[in-house]
N, C-alpha and C positions, 0 to 999 in steps of 0.2 A: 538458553534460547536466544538467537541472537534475530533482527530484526532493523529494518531498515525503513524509515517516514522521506517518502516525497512528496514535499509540499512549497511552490514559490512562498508560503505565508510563513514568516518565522514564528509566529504568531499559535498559528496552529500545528507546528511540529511541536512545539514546546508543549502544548495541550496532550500532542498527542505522546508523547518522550514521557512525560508526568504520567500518563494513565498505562502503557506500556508497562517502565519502569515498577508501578505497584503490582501487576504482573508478575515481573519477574526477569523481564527482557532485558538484554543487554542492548541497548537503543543506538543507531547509526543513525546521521540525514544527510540529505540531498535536499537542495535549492532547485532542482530542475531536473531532468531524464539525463541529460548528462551525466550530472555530477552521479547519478542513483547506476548509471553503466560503468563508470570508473571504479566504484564503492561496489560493484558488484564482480568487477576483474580483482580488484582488490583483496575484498574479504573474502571470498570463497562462498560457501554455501550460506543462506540464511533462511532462517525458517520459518520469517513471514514479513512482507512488503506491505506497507500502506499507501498507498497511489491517490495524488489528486489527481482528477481528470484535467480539469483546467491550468494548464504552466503554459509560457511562452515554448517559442520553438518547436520539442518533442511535446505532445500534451498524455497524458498519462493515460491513455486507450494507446496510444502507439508504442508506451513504453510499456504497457504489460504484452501487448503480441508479443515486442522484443525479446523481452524476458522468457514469456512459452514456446519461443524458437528455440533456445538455447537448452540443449538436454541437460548441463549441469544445473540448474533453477529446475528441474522437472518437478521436483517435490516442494519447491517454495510456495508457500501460500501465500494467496494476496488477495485483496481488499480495497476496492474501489472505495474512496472516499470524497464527497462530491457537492456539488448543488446542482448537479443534471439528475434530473428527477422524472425523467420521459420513460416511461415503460420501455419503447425499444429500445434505448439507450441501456439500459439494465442491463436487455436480455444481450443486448450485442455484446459488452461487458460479460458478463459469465457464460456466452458462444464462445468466449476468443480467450476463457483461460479464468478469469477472475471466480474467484470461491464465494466472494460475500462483495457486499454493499454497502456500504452507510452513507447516507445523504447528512448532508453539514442545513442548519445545525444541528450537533449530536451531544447525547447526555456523554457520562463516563460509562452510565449504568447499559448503554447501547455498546460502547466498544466491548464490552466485557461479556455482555450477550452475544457479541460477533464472536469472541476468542474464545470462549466455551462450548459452541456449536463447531468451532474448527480443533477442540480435542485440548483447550488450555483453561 
């Protein structure tokens, strides 16, 4: 299972790489929406995206429309990971593609209730 964290925070890719990783995931990152589109020409399919909302430039709402445009990501699961915590915000998030939520901060024990409600 391979899997891809974007997050500007090194901080919290590495949280999230560590809890992934016990998972099972073969863990990729991206520092911004960029680098998470290059990595995604790159590696070909992946089978689940972790998205902060908040990065400079692209912010991680425009990078998952991006991503549910593109048919080859049709089956990629993804996972807003956040501190936007406004109800619309949610739901505009899983309108536009997004499967689950997690608002930061998060236990291990909340990612791992996301990844088994998505079939891991």
């Amino acid at each position: 299972m391979r899997s891809l964290v974007v997050d500007d925070s090194s901080t919290m890719r590495a949280v999230l790489r560590m809890i992934l990783r016990k998972k099972g995931f073969d863990v990729h990152e991206a520092n911004n929406a960029a680098e998470a589109i290059r990595a995604l020409e790159t590696l070909g399919p992946i089978d689940l995206m972790l998205l902060d909302w908040n990065m400079p430039e692209m912010n991680g709402f425009e990078l998952l429309c991006s991503v549910r445009r593109d048919k080859a990501h049709a089956n990629t699961k993804i996972i807003m990971v956040t501190t936007e915590t406004a109800l619309d915000e949610m739901t505009r998030a899983l309108e536009a593609g997004a499967n689950e939520y997690i608002m930061k901060p998060f236990t291990p024990e909340v990612v791992a209730d996301k990844l088994r409600m998505l079939g891991w």
